[in-house]
C-alpha positions as CSV (number, residue, x, y, z in Angstrom):
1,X,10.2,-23.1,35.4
2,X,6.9,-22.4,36.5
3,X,7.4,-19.6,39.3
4,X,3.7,-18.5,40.0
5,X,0.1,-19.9,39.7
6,X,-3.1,-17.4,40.0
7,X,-6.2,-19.1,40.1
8,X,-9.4,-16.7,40.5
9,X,-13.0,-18.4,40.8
10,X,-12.7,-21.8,39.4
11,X,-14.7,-24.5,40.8
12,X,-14.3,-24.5,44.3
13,X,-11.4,-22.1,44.5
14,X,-11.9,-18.7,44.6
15,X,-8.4,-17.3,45.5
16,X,-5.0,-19.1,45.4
17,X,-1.6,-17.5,45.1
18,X,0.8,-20.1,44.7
19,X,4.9,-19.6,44.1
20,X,6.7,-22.7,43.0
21,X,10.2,-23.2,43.6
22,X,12.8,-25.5,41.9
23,X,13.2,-29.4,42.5
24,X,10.5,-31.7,43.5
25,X,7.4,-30.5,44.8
26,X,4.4,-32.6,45.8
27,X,0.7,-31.6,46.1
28,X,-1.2,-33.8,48.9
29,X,-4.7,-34.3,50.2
30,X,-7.7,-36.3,50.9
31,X,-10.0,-37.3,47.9
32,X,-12.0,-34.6,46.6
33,X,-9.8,-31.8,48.4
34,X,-9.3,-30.3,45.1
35,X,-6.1,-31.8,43.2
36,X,-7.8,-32.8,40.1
37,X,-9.4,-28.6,39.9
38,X,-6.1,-27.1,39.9
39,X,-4.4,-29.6,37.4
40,X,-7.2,-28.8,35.5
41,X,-7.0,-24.7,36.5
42,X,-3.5,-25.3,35.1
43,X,-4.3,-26.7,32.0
44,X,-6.6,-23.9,31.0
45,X,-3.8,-21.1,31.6
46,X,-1.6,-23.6,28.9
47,X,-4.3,-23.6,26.1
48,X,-6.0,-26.4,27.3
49,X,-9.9,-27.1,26.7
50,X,-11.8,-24.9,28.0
51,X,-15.3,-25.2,29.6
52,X,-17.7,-22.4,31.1
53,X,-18.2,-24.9,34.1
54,X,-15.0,-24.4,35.4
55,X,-16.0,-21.1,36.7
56,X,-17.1,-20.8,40.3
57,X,-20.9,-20.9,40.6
58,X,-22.2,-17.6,41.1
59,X,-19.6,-15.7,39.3
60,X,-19.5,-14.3,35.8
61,X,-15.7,-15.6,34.8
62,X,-12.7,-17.2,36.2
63,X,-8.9,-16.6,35.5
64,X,-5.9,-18.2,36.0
65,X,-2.2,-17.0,35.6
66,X,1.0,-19.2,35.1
67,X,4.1,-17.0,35.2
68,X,7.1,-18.4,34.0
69,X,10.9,-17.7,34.3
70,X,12.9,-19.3,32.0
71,X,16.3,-18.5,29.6
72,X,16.5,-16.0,26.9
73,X,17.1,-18.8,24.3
74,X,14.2,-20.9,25.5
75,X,12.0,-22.4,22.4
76,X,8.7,-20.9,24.3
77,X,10.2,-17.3,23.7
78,X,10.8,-18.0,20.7
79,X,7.9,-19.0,19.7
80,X,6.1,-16.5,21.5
81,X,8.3,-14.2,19.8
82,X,7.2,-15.5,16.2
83,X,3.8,-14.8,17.2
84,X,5.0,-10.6,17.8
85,X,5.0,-11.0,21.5
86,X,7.1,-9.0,23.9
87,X,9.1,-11.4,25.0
88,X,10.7,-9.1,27.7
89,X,11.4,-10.7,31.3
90,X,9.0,-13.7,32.7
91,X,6.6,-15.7,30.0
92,X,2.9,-14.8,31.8
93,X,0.2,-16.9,30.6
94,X,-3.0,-15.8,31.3
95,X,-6.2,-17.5,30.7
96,X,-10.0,-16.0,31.0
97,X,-13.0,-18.7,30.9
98,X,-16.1,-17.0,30.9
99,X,-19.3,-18.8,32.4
100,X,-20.6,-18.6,28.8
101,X,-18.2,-21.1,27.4
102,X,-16.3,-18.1,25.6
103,X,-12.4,-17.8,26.7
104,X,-9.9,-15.2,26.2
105,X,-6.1,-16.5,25.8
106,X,-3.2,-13.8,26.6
107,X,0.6,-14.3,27.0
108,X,2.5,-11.2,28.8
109,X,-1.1,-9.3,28.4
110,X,-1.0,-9.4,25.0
111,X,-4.1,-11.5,23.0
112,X,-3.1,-14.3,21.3
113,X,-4.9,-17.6,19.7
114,X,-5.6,-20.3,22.3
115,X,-3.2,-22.7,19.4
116,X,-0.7,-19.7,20.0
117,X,-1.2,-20.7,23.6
118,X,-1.1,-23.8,23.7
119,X,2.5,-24.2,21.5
120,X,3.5,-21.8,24.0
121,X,2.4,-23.9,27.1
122,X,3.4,-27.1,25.4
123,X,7.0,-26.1,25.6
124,X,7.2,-25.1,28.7
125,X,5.0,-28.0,30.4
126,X,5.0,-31.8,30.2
127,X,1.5,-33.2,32.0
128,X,1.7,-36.7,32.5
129,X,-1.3,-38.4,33.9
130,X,-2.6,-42.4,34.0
131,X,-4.5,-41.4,31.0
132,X,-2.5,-38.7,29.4
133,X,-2.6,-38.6,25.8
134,X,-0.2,-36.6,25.0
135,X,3.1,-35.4,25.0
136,X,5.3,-38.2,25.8
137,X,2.7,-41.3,24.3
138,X,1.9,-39.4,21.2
139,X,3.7,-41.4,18.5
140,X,4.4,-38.0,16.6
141,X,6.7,-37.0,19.4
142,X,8.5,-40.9,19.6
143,X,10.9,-39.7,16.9
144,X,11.9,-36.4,18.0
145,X,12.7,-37.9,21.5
146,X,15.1,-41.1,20.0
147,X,16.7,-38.1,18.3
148,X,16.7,-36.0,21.9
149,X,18.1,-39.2,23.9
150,X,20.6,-40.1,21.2
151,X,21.8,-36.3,20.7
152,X,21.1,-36.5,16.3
153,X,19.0,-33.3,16.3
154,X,22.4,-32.3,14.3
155,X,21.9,-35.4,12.0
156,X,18.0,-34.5,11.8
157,X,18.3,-31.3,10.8
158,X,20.9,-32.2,7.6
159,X,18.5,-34.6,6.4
160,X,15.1,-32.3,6.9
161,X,17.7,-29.2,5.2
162,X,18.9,-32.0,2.3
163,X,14.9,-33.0,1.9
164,X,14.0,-29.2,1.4
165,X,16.8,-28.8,-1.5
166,X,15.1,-32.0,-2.9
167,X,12.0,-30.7,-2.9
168,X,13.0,-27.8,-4.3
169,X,15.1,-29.1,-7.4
170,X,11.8,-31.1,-8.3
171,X,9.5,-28.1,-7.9
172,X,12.2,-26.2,-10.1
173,X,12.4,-29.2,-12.4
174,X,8.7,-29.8,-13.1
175,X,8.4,-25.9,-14.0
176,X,10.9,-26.0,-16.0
177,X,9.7,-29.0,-18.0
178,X,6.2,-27.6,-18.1
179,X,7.6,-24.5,-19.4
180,X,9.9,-26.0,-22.5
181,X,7.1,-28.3,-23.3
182,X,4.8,-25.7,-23.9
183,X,7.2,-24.0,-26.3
184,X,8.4,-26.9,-27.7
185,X,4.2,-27.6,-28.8
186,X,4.6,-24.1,-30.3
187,X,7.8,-24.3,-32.0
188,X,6.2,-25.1,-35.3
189,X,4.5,-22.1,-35.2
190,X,7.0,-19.8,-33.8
191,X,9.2,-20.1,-36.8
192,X,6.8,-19.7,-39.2
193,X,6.1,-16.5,-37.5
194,X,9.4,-15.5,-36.9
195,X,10.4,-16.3,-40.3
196,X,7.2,-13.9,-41.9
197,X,8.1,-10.8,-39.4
198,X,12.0,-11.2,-40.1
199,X,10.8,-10.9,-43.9
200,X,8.2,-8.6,-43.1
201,X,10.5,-6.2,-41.1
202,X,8.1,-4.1,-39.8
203,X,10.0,-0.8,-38.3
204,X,8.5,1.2,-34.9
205,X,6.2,3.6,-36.5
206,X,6.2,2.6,-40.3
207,X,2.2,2.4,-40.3
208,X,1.7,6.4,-39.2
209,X,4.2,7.3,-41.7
210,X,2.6,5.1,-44.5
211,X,-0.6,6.4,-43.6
212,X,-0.1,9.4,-44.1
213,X,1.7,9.3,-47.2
214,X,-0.7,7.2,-49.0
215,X,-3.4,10.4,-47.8
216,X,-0.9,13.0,-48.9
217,X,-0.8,11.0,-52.4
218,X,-4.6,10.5,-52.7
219,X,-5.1,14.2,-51.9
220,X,-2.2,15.6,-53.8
221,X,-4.7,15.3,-57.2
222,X,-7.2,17.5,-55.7
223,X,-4.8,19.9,-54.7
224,X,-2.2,19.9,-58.4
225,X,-4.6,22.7,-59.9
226,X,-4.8,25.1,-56.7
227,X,-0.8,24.7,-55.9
228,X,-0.3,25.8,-59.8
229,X,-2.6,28.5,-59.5
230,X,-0.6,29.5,-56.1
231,X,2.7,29.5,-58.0
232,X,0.8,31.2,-61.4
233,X,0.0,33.6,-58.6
234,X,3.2,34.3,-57.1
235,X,5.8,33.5,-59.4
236,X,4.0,33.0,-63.0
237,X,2.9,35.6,-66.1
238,X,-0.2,37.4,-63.3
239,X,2.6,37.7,-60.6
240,X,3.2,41.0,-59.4
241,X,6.7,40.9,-58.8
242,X,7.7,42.5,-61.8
243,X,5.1,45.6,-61.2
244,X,6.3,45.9,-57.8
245,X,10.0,45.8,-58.6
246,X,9.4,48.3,-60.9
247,X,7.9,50.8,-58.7
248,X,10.7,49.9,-56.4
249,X,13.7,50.8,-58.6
250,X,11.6,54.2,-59.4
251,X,11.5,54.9,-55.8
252,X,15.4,53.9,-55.6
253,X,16.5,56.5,-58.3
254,X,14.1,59.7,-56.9
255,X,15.4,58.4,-53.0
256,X,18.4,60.8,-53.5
257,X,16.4,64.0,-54.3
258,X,13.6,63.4,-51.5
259,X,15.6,61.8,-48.4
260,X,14.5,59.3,-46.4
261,X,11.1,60.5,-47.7
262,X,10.6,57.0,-49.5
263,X,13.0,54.5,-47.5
264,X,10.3,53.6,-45.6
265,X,8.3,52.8,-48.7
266,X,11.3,51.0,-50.7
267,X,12.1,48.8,-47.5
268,X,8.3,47.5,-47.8
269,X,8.2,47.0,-51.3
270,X,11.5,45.1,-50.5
271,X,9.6,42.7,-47.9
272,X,7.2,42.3,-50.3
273,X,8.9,40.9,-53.3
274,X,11.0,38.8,-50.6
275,X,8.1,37.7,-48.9
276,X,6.5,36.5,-52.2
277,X,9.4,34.7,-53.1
278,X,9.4,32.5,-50.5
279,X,6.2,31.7,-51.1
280,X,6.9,30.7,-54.6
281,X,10.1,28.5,-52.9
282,X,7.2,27.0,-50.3
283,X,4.8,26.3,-53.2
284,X,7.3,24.5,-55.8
285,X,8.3,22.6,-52.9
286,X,5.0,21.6,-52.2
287,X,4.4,20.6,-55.7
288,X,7.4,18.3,-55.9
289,X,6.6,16.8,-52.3
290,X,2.8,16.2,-54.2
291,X,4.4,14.6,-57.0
292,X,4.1,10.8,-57.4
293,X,3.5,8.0,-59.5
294,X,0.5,5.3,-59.6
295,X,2.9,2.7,-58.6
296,X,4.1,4.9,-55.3
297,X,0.6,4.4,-54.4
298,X,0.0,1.4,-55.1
299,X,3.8,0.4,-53.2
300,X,2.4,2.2,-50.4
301,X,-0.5,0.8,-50.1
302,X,0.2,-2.8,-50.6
303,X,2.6,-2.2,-47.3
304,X,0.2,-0.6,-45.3
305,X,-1.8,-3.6,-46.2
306,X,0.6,-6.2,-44.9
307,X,1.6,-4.4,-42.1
308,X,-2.4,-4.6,-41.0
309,X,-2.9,-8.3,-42.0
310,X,-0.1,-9.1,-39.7
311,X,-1.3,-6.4,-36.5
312,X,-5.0,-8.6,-37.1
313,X,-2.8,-11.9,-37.6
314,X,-0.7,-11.7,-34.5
315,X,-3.0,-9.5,-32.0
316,X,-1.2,-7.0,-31.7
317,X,-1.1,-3.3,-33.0
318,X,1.2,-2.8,-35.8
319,X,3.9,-0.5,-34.0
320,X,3.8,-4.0,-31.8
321,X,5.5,-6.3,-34.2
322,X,9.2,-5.5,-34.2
323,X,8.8,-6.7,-30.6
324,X,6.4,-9.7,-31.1
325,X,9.1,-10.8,-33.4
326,X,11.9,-10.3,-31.0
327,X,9.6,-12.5,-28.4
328,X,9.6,-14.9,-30.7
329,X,13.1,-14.8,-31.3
330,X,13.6,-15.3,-27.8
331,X,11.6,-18.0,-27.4
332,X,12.7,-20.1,-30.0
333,X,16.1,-20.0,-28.5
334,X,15.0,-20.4,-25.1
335,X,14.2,-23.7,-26.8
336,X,18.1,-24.7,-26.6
337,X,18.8,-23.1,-23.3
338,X,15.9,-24.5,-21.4
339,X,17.2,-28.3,-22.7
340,X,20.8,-27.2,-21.4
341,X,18.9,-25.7,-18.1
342,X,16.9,-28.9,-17.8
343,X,20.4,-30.8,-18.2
344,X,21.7,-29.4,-15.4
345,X,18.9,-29.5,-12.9
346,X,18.6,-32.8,-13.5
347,X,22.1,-33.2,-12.6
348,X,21.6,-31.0,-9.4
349,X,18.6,-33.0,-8.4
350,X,20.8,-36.4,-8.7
351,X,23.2,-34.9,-6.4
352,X,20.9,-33.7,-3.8
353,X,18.5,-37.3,-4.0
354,X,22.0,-39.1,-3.4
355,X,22.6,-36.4,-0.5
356,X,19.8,-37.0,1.3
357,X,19.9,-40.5,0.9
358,X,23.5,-40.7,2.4
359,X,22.2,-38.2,5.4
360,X,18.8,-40.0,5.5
361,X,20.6,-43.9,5.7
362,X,23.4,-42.4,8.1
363,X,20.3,-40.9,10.3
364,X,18.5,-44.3,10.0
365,X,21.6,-46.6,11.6
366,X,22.0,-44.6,14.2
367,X,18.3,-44.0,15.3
368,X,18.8,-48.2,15.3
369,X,21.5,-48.1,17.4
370,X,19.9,-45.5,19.6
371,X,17.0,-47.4,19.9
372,X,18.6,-50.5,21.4
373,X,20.5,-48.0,23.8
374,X,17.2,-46.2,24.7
375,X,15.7,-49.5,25.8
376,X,18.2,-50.5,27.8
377,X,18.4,-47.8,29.6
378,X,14.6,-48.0,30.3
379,X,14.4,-51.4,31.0
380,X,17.4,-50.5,33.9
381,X,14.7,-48.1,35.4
382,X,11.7,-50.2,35.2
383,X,12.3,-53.1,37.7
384,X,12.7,-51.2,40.3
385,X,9.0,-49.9,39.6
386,X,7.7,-53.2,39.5
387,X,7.8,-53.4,36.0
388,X,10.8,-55.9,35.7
389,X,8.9,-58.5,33.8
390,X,7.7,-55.5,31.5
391,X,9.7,-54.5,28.2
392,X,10.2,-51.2,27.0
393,X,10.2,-51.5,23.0
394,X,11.3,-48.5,20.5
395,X,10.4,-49.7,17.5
396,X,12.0,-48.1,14.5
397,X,10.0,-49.0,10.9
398,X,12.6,-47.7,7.9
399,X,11.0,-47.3,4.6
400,X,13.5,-46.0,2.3
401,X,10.5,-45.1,-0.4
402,X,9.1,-42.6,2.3
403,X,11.6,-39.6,1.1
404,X,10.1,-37.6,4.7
405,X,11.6,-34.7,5.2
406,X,12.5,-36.5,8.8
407,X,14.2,-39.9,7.5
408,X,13.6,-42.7,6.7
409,X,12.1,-43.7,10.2
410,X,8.6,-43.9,11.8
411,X,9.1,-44.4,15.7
412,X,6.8,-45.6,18.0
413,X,7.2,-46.4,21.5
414,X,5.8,-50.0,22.5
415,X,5.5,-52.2,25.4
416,X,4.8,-55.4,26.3
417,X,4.0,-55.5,29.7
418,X,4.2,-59.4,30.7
419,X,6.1,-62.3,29.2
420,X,4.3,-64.2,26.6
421,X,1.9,-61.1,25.8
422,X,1.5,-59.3,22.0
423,X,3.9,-56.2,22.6
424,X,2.0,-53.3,21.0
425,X,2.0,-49.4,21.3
426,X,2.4,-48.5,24.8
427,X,-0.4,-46.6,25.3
428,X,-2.6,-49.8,24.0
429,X,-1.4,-52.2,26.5
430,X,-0.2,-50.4,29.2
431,X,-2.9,-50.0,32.4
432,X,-3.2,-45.9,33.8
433,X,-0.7,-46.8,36.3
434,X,1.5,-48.9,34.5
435,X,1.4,-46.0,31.6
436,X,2.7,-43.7,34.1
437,X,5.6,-46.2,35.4
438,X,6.6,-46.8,31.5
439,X,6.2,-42.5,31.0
440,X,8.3,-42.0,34.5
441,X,10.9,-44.5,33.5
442,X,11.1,-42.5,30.0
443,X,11.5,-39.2,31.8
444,X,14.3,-40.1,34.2
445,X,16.6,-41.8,30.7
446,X,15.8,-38.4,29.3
447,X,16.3,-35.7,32.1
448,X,18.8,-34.0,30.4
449,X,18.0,-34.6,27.1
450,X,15.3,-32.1,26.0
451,X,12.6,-32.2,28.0
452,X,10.2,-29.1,29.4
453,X,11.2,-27.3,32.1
454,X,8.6,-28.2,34.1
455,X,7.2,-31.6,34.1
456,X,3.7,-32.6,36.1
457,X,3.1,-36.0,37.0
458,X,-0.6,-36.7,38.3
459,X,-0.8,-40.2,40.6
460,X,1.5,-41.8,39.0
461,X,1.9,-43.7,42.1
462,X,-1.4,-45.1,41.8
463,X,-2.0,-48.6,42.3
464,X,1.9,-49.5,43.7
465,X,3.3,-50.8,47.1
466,X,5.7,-49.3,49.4
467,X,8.7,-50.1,47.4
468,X,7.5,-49.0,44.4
469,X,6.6,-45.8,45.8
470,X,9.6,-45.1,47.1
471,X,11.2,-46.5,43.5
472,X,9.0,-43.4,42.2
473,X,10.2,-41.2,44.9
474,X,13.7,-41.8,43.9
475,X,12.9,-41.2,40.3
476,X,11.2,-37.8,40.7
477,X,14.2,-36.4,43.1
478,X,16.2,-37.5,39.9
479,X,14.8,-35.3,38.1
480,X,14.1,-32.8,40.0
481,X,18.0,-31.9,39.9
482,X,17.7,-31.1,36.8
483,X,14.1,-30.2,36.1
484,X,11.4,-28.6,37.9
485,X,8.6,-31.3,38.9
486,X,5.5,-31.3,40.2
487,X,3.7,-34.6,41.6
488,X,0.3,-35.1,42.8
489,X,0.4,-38.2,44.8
490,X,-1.7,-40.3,47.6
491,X,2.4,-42.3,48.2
492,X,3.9,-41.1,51.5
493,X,7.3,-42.4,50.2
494,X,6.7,-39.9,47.6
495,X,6.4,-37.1,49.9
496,X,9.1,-37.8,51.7
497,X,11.3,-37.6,48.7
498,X,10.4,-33.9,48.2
499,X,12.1,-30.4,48.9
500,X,8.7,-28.6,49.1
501,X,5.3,-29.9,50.2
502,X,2.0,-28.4,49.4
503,X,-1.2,-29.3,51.1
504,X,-4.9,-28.9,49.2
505,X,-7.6,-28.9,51.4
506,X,-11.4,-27.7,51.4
507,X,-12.6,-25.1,54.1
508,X,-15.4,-23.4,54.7
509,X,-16.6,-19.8,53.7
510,X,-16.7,-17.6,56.6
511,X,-20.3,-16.4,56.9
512,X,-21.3,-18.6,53.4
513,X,-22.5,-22.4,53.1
514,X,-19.7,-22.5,50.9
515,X,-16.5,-24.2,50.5
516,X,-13.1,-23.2,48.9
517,X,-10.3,-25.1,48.3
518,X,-7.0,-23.9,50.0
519,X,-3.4,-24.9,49.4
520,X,-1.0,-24.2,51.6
521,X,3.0,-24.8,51.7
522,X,3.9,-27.0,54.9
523,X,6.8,-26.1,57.3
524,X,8.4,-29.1,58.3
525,X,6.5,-30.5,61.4
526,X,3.3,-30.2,59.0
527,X,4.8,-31.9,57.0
528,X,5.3,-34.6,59.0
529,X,2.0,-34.7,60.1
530,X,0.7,-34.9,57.0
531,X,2.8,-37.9,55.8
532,X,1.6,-39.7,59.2
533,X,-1.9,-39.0,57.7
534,X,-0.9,-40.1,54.2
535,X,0.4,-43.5,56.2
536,X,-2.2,-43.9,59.1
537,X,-5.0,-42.5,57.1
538,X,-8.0,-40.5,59.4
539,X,-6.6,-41.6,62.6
540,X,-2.8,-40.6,62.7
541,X,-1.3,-42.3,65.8
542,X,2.6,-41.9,66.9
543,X,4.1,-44.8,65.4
544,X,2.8,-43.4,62.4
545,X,4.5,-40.2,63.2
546,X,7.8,-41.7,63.9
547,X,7.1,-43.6,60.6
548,X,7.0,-40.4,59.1
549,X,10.0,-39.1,60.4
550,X,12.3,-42.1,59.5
551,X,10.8,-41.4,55.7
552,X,12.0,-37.6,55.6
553,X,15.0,-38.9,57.0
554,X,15.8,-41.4,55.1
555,X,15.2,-38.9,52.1
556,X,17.1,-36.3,53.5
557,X,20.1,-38.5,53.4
558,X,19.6,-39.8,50.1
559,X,19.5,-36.0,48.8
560,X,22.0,-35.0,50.6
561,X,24.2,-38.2,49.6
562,X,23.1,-36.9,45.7
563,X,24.1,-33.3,46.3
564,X,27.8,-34.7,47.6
565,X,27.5,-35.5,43.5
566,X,28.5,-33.4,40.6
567,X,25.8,-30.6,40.4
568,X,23.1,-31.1,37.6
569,X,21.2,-28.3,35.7
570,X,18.6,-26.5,37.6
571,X,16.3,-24.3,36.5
572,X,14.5,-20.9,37.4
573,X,14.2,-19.1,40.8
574,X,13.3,-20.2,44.6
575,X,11.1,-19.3,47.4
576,X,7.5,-19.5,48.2
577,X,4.3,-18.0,49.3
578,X,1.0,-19.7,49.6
């Protein structure tokens, strides 16, 4: 519930503290005292327009501060929450008007978007006004309240969660079907080019190795005559192996009559000849690694060839084509398993359309029989607000071809407010103050059932007798056991009905021309004066007084007969300080 209100310089206020308990508390005055500024002062700190003349002349920017005390597991922290907000203790909303135009939004003194704020301030406030447009005459809200009244958020939430699975089947579908068509435009050519790689078997790193065996073979010409006169060299008629072994054996037979004198020398001489024949070894084998024939080459070549025809062919360098050919591979079987795959999501899809249409259709009858409820219960509520020859109409339109992820259902609230009259949407036909009968009516089928923790009503006694008033009166003590509500209202019957009473007023500046406008929380005998006022009107005389006093009792003993009854919910924290 709303537990505090901090208005700073706008319009005519400059300075109001205001705590709010729970139950029913009215706001009084005369015309022009200021009402309409702090609705509107309220308003702002939800996310509401904004406008630089709402600040106080003279000053540079106005604020105004709504702190709010409500559950852990209330949809406003958790939406505040989505939006990274410390969500810790009270909800403050905080909004700064500039006298630029320019605002600054805040929510437990943490920036945020005004929409942030206003989704925020939406869920935890319901305004109702003679020419409110939104909240409870909004026809995008009609469904979600037949659902609230009826208790099928359960059912709603089966069909939204079957519509999503539908949705995405199809999604999965369509991509799926895009995907095999495209291969099934290219399966022509996949198997011809499958079928010329798998013949072509091209092996990782065949072209390096070809390449540089068709050089070794065009080379190997050029290099025949040196590699002969290498091994002529080393191991032919002008080698000197056979000099060298010579010496060598000499040196072996005189190593016995000098010493070690010539080991030295015979272990070179030994290194020598082993040395050169290794390289006569590493020189035939480089001859026979040199030897080919024309048709080697030309083998070679005509590979290499192919190999590069293909690389150009496909895109792709040649070291590339074992995989391209596996890619292909794959795709032309994906061919088979994408039909199979397609098989079975259309299967899956089947299943989930007939899903939702089951959950959609069972969502559908009983929104129609909720309906029917819904309007009787308002139409019990509406005679006693002189509105007994008015009908309350939920009209429920089912299109089956819709497919909405919310039913098959749009719902709209209608009215017709006289007998023989075109019944249309209610906030076509209805006047301001029959608008806010049909809206209070609503409200009181619904207190339990959904609604804001704080609900605002603004005159919606306007234009009404004495009984209808009082009807009124009844109706916001109502809810007020289970909601917190606020009513502006010019109906003493309505004051009488409430548990706190809050006077706006405009006073002068001390030692200004100015005015400010002041609220201030009555104690009970002004109270009573001011519902004399509210009867008797500039002059309050006695018998208004005593009228005044047989209207708090009266209510007194009507609450006090109501609390004799099983407790409703309340909500949020007492006491008060103006």
């Amino acid at each position: 519930m709303l537990a505090e209100l901090l208005i700073r310089d706008i319009v005519l206020i400059d300075r109001l503290d205001l705590r709010f308990p729970a139950g029913l508390s009215v706001l009084t005055g005369e015309t022009g005292a200021g009402k309409s500024i702090l609705l509107d002062a309220f308003s702002l700190a939800l996310g509401g327009r904004g406008d630089g003349s709402l600040v106080r002349h003279g000053e540079a920017r106005g604020q105004v501060t709504a702190v709010f005390d409500v559950p852990a597991d209330h949809p406003a922290r958790t939406i505040a929450g989505a939006a990274d907000i410390d969500i810790d203790g009270d909800l403050i909303l905080r909004r700064i008007q500039f006298a630029d135009g320019r605002t600054r939004a805040l929510v437990n003194d943490q920036p945020v978007s005004v929409q942030a704020l206003r989704a925020i301030g939406a869920a935890l406030v319901e305004i109702h006004g003679q020419h409110d447009d939104r909240a409870m005459v909004d026809p995008a809200t009609h469904r979600d309240i037949l659902d609230a009244y009826a208790g099928l958020q359960h059912d709603a939430r089966d069909v939204a969660e079957s519509s999503r699975r539908v949705r995405e089947l199809r999604a999965d579908l369509a991509a799926q079907e895009a995907q095999l068509e495209s291969i099934r435009r290219e399966a022509e050519y996949l198997a011809h080019a499958h079928a010329e790689l798998t013949e072509l078997d091209p092996q990782p790193g065949e072209e390096e190795s070809l390449t540089e065996r068709r050089q070794m073979m065009m080379q190997s010409e050029k290099i025949a005559t040196d590699l002969a006169d290498a091994l002529e060299t080393v191991g032919g008629n002008a080698s000197p192996v056979p000099a060298i072994a010579a010496v060598m054996r000499k040196f072996e037979r005189r190593a016995g009559q000098l010493g070690t004198l010539l080991d030295p020398s015979i272990a070179a001489l030994n290194s020598v000849l082993l040395a050169l024949d290794e390289a006569r070894d590493a020189v035939e084998e480089a001859i026979r690694a040199t030897e080919f024939d024309q048709g080697e080459l030309e083998r070679t070549e005509d590979r290499l060839f192919k190999l590069r025809a293909a690389s150009r062919k496909y895109s792709v360098p040649a070291d590339e084509l074992p995989g391209l050919r596996e890619r292909f591979a794959a795709d032309l079987a994906a061919i088979d398993a994408g039909e199979e795959q397609l098989t079975a999501l259309r299967k899956q899809l089947a299943e989930a359309d007939r899903a939702y249409t089951a959950a959609a259709q069972r969502l559908s009858e009983r929104r129609h029989s909720a309906a029917a409820s819904l309007d009787g219960a308002v139409a019990r509520e509406l005679a006693p607000l002189k509105l007994e020859r008015a009908r309350f109409i939920t009209k429920v339109e089912t299109d089956p071809a819709s497919r909405d992820p919310a039913g098959y259902d749009r719902v709209e609230f209608w009215a017709q407010t006289n007998p023989g009259t075109r019944a249309g949407p209610v906030m076509k036909v209805a006047s301001g103050g029959e608008l806010s009968r049909f809206i209070l009516a609503l409200k009181v089928v619904l207190a339990d059932r959904g609604s804001a923790p704080t609900l605002v009503f603004d005159e919606v006694d306007t234009g009404v007798g004495g009984a209808v008033s009082d009807a009124i009166g009844q109706r916001l003590a109502r809810l007020a056991e289970g909601v917190q509500v606020m009513a502006v209202t010019h109906a003493p019957q309505v004051a009488a009905r409430a548990s706190n009473h809050f006077l706006i007023a405009k006073e002068p500046v001390p030692e200004t021309e100015r005015v400010a406008t002041r609220v201030a929380a009555l104690a009970p005998t002004h109270r009573r004066e001011e519902i004399a006022r509210m009867l008797a009107g500039a002059s309050v005389t006695d018998e208004a007084r005593a009228a005044a006093h047989r209207l708090i009792e009266a209510a007194a003993a009507a609450a006090a007969s109501s609390a004799a009854a099983p407790p409703k919910r309340r909500v949020g924290r007492a006491g008060l300080s103006g």
